[in-house]
N, C-alpha and C positions, 0 to 999 in steps of 0.2 A: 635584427631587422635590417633589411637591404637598404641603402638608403635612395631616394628616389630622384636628388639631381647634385649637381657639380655646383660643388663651392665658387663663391664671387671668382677669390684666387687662381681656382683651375677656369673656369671660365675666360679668365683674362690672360691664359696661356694660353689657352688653345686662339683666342681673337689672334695674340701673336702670331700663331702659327700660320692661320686662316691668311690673315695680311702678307706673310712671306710669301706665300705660295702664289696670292694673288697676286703678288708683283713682279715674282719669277714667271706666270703667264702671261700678263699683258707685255712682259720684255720680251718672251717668245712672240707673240704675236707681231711685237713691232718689228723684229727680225723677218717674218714670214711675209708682212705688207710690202720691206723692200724687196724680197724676192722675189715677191709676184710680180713687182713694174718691172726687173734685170730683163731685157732681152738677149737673147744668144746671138744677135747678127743673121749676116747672111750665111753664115757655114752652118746652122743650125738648122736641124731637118725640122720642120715646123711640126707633125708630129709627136717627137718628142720634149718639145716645148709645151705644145698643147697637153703634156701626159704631167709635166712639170707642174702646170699651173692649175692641172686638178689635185695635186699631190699638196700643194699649197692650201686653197681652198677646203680643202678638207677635211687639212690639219688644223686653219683657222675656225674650221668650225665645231672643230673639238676642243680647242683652248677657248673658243667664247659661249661653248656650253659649261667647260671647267668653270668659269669667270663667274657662270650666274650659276653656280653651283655652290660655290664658295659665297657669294653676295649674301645667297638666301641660307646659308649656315652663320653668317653674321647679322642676320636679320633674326636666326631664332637664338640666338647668344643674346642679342635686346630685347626680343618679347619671352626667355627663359624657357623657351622650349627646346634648348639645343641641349645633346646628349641623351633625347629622350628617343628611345625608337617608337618609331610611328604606328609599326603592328600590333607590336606587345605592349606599349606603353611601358617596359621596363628599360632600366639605364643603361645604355652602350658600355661596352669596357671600356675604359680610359686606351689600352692597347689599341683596338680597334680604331679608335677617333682619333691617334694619333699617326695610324698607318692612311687612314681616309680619313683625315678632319671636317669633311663635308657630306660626309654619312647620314643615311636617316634611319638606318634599320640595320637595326644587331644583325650578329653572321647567320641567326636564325632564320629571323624574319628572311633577308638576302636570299639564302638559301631556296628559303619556301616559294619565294616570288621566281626564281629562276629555272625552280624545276615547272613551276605552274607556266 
């Protein structure tokens, strides 16, 4: 029989992992906040300044979607829903959670959702 969730132990590696990652993005972020205040002077074609600070902006809002992505995989690490995929209600591979630790749906589920 499969078994249907992650040991306390493996549960408390992957929180590690979740935390690393989460600190390597809010480090990216805080790098991206100075960039956006940097201005180029007057030699700078205002254009491609303005093309800069949507590139910034952007990027920021990919790292603070990562951020509450990771948040609410350590939110289902405490209420013991984490490793469970959401579609099939069967267990993520341990692989998979560890390439996405903020996963909610095996490569299946993934799959099904991306062709639909």
């Amino acid at each position: 029989m499969a078994k249907k969730k992650y040991t306390k132990r493996e549960l408390e590696g992957f929180k590690k992992v979740l935390l690393q990652h989460r600190n390597v993005v809010t480090g990216n972020m805080s790098s991206l906040e100075g960039e956006g205040r940097g201005s180029s002077g007057d030699e700078g074609d205002l254009s491609s300044e303005n093309f800069e600070i949507e590139l910034t902006l952007t990027a920021m809002q990919s790292e603070t979607n990562l951020v509450q992505e990771i948040d609410e995989a350590l939110q289902r690490i405490d209420d013991g829903s984490y490793g469970v995929c959401e579609d099939t209600g069967d267990l993520i591979p341990e692989a998979r959670l560890q390439a996405i630790p903020w996963t909610r749906l095996c490569v299946e589920a993934q799959a099904r959702r991306e062709r639909s």
